[in-house]
mmCIF file as gemmi writes it, N, C-alpha and C atoms, coordinates in Angstrom:
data_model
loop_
_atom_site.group_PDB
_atom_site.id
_atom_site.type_symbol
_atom_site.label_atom_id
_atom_site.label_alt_id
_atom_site.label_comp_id
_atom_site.label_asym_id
_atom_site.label_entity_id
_atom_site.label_seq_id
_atom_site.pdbx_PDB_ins_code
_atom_site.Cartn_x
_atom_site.Cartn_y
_atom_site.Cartn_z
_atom_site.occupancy
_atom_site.B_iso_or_equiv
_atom_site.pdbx_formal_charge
_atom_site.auth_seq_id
_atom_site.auth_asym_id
_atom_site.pdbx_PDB_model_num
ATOM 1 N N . UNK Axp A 1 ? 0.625 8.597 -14.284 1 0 ? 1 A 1
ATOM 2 C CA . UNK Axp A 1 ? 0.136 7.31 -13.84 1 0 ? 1 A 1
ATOM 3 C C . UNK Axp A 1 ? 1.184 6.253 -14.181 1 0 ? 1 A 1
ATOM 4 N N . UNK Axp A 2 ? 1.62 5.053 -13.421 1 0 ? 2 A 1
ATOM 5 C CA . UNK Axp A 2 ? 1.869 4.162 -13.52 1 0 ? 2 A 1
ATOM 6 C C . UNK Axp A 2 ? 1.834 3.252 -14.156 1 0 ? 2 A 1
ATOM 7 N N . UNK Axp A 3 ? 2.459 2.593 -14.763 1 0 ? 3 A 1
ATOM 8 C CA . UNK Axp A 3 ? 2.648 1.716 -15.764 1 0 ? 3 A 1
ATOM 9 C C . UNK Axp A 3 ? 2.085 0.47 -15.131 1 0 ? 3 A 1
ATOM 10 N N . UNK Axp A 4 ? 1.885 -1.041 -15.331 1 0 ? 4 A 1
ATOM 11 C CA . UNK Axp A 4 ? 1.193 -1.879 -14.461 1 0 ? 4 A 1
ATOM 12 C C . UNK Axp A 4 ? 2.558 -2.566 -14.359 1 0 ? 4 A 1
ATOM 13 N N . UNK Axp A 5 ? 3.862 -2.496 -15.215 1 0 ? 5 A 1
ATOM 14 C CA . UNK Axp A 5 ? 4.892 -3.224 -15.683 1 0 ? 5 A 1
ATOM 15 C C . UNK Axp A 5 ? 5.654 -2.64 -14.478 1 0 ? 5 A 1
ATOM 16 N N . UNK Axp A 6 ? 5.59 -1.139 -14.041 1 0 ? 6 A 1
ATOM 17 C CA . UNK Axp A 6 ? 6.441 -0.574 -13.018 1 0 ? 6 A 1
ATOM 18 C C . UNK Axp A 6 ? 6.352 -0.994 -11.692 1 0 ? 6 A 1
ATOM 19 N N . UNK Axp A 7 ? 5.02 -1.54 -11.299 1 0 ? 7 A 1
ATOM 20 C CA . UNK Axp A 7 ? 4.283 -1.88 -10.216 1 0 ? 7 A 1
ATOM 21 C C . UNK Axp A 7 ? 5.313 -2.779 -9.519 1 0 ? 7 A 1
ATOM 22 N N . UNK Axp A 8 ? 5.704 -2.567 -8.437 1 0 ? 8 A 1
ATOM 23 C CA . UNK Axp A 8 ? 6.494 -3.975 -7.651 1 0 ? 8 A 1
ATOM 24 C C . UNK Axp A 8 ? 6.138 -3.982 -5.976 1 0 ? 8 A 1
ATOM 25 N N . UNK Axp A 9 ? 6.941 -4.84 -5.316 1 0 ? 9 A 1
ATOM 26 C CA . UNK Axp A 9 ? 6.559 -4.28 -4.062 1 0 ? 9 A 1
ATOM 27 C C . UNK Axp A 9 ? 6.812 -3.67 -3.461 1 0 ? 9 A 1
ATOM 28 N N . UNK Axp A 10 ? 8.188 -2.795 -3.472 1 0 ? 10 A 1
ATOM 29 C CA . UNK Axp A 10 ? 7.846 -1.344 -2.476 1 0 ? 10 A 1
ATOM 30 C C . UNK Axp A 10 ? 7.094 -0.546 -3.152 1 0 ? 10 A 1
ATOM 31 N N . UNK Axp A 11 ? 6.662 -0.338 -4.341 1 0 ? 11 A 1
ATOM 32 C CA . UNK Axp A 11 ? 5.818 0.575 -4.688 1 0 ? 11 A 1
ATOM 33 C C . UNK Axp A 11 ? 4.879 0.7 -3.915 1 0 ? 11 A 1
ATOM 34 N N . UNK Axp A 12 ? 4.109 -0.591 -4.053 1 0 ? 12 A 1
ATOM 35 C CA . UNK Axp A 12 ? 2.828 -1.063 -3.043 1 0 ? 12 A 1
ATOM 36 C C . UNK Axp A 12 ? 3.518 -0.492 -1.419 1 0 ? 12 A 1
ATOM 37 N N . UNK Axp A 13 ? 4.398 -0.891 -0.695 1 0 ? 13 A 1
ATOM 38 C CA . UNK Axp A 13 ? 4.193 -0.714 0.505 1 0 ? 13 A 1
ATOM 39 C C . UNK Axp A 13 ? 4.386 0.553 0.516 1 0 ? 13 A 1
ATOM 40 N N . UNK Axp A 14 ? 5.412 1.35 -0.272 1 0 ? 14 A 1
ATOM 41 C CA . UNK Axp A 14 ? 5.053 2.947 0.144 1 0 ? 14 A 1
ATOM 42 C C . UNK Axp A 14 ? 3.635 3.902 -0.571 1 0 ? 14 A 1
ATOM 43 N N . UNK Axp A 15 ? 3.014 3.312 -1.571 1 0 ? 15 A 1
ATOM 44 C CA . UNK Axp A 15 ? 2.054 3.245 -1.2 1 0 ? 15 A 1
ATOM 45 C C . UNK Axp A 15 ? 0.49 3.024 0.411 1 0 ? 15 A 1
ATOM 46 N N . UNK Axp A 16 ? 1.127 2.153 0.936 1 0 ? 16 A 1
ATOM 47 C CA . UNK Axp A 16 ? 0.028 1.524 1.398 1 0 ? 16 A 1
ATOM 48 C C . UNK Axp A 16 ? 0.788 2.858 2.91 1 0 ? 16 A 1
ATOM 49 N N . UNK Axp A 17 ? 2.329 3.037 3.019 1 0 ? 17 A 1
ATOM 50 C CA . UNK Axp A 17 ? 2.533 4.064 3.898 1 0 ? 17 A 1
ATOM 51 C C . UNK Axp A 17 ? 1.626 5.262 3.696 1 0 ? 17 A 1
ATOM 52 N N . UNK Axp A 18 ? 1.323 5.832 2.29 1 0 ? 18 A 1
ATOM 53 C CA . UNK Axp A 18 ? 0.86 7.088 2.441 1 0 ? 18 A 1
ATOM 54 C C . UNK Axp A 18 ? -0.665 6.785 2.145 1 0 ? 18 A 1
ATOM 55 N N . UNK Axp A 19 ? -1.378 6.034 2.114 1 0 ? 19 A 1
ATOM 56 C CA . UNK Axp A 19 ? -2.455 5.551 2.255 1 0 ? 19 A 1
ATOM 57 C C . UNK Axp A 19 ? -3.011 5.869 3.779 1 0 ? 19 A 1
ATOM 58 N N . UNK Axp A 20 ? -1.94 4.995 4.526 1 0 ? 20 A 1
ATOM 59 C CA . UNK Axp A 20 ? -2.452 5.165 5.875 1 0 ? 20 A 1
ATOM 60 C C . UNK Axp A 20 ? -1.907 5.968 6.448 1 0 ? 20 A 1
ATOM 61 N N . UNK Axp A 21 ? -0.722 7.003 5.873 1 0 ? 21 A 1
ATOM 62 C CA . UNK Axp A 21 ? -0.564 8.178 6.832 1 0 ? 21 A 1
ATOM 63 C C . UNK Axp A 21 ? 0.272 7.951 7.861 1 0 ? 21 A 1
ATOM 64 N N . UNK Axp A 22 ? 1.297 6.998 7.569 1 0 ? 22 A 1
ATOM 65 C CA . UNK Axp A 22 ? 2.397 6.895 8.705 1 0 ? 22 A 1
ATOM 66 C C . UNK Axp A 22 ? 3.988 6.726 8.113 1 0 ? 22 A 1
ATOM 67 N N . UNK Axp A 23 ? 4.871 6.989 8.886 1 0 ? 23 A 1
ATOM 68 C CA . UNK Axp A 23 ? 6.104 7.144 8.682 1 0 ? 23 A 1
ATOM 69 C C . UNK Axp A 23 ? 7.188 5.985 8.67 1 0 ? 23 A 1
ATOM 70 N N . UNK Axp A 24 ? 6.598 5.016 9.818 1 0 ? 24 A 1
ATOM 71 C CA . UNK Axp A 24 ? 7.284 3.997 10.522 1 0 ? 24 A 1
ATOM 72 C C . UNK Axp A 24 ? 7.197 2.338 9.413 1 0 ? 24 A 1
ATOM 73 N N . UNK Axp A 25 ? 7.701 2.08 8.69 1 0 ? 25 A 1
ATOM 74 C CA . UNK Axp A 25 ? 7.636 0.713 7.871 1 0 ? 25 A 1
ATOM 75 C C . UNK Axp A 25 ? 7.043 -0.126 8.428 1 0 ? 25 A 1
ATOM 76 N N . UNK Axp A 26 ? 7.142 -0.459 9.969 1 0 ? 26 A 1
ATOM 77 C CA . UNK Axp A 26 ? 6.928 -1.279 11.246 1 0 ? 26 A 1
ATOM 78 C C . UNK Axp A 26 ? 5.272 -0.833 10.964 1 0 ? 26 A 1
ATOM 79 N N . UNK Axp A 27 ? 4.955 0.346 10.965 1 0 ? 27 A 1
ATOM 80 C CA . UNK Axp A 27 ? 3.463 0.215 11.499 1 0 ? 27 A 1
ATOM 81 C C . UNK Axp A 27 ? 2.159 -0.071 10.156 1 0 ? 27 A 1
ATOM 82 N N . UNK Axp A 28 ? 2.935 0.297 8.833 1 0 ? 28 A 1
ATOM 83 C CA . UNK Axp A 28 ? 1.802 -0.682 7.526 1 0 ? 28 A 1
ATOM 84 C C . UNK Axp A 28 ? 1.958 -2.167 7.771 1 0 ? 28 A 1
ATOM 85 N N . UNK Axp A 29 ? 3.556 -2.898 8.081 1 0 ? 29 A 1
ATOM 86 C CA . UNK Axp A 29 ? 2.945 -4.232 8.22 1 0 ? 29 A 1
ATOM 87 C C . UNK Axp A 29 ? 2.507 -4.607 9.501 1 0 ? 29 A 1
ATOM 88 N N . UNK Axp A 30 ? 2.187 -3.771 10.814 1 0 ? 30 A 1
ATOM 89 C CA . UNK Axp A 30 ? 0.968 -4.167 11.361 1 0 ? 30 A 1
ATOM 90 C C . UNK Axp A 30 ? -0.026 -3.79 11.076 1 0 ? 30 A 1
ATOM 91 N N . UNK Axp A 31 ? -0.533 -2.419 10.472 1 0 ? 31 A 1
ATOM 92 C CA . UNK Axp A 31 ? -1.791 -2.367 10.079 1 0 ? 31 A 1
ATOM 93 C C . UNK Axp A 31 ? -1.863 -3.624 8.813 1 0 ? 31 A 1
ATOM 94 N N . UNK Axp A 32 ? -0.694 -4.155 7.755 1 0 ? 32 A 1
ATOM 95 C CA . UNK Axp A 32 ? -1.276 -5.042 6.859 1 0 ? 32 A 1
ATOM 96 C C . UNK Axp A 32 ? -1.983 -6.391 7.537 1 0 ? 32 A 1
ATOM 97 N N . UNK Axp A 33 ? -1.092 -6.486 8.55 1 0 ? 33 A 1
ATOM 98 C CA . UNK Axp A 33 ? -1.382 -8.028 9.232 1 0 ? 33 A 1
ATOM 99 C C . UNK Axp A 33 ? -2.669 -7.987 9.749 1 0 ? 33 A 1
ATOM 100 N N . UNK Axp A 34 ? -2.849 -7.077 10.252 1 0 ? 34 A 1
ATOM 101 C CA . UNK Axp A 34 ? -4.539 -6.948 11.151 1 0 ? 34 A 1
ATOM 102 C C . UNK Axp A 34 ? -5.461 -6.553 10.437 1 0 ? 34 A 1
ATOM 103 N N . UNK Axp A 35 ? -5.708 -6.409 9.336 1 0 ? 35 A 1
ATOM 104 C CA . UNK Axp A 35 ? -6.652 -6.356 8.172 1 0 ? 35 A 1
ATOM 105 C C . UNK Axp A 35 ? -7.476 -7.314 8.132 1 0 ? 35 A 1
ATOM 106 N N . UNK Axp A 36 ? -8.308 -6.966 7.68 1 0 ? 36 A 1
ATOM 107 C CA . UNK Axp A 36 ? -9.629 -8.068 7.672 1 0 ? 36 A 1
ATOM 108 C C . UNK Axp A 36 ? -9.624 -8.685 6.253 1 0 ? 36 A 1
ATOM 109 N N . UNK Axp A 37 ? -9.374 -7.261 5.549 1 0 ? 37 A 1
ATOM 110 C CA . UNK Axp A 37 ? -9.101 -7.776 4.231 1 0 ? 37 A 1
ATOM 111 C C . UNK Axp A 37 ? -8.145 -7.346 3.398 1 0 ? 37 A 1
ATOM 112 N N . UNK Axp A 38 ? -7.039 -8.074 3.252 1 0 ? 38 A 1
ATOM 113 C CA . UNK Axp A 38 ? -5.521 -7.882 2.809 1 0 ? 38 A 1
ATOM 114 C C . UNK Axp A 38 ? -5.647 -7.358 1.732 1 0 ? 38 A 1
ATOM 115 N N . UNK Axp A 39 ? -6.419 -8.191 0.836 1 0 ? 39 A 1
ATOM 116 C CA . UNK Axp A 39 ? -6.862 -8.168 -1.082 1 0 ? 39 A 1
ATOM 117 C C . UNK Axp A 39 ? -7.105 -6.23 -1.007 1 0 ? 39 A 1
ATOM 118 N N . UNK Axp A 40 ? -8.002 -5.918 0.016 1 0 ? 40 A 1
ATOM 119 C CA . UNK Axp A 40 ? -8.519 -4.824 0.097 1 0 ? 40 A 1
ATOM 120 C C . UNK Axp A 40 ? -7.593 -3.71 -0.145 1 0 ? 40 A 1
ATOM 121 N N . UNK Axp A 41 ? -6.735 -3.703 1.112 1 0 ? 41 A 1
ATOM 122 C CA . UNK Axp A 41 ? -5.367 -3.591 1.703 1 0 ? 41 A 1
ATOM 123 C C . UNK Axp A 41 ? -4.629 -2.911 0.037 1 0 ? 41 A 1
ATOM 124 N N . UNK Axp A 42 ? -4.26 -3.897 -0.567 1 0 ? 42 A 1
ATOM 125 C CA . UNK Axp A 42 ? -3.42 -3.779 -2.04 1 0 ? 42 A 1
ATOM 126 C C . UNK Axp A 42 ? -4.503 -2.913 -2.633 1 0 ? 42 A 1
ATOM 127 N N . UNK Axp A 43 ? -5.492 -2.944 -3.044 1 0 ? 43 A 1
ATOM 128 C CA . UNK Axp A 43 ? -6.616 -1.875 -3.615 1 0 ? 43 A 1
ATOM 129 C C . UNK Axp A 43 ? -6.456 -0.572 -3.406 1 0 ? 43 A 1
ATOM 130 N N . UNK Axp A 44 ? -6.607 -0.255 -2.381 1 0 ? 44 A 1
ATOM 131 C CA . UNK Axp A 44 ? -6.151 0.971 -1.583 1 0 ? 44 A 1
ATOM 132 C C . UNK Axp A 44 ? -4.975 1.357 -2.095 1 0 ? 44 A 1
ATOM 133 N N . UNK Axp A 45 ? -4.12 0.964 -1.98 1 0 ? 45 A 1
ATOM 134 C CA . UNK Axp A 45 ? -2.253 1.125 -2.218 1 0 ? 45 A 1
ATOM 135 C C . UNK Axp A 45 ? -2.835 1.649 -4.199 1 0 ? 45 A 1
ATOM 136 N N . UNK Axp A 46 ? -2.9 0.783 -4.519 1 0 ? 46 A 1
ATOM 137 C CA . UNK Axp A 46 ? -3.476 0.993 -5.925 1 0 ? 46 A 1
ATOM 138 C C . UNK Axp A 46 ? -3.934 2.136 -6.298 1 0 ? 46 A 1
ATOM 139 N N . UNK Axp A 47 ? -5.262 2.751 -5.574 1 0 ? 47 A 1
ATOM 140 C CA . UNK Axp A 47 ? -5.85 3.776 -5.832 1 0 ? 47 A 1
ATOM 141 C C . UNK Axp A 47 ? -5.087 5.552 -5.75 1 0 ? 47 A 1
ATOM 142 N N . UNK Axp A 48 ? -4.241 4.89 -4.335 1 0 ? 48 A 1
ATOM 143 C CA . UNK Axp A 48 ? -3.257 6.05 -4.257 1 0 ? 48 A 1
ATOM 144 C C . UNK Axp A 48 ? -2.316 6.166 -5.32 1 0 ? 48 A 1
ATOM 145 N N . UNK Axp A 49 ? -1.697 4.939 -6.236 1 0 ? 49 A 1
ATOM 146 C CA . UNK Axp A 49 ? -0.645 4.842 -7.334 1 0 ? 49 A 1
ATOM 147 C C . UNK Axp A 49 ? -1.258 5.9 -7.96 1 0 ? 49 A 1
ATOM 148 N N . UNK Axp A 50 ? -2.738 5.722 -8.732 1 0 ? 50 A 1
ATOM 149 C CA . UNK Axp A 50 ? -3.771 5.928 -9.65 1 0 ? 50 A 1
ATOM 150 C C . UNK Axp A 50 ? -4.009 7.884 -9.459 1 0 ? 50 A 1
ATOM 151 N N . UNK Axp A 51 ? -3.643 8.44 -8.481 1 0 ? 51 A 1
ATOM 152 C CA . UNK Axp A 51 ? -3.704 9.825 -7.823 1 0 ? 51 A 1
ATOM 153 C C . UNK Axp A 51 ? -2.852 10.445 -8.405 1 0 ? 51 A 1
């Protein structure tokens, strides 16, 4: 597990890639942008760190 100190932001976005199961950088920040709920969005990314 992850340290909270290690945490930055590509962590989060390759996170939030294998969250949603895609390859393309281009397609988490459109799935981030079209989110209803962004806050959510980072949660998710989180939970996968937490795996």
């Amino acid at each position: 597990m992850m340290k909270i100190s290690e945490i930055n932001y590509s962590v989060i976005f390759d996170a939030l890639k294998a969250y949603h199961e895609v390859e393309e950088d281009d397609s988490v920040w459109e799935i981030f942008n079209q989110a209803d709920d962004q806050i959510e969005e980072i949660a998710n990314a989180l939970k996968v760190l937490g795996e």
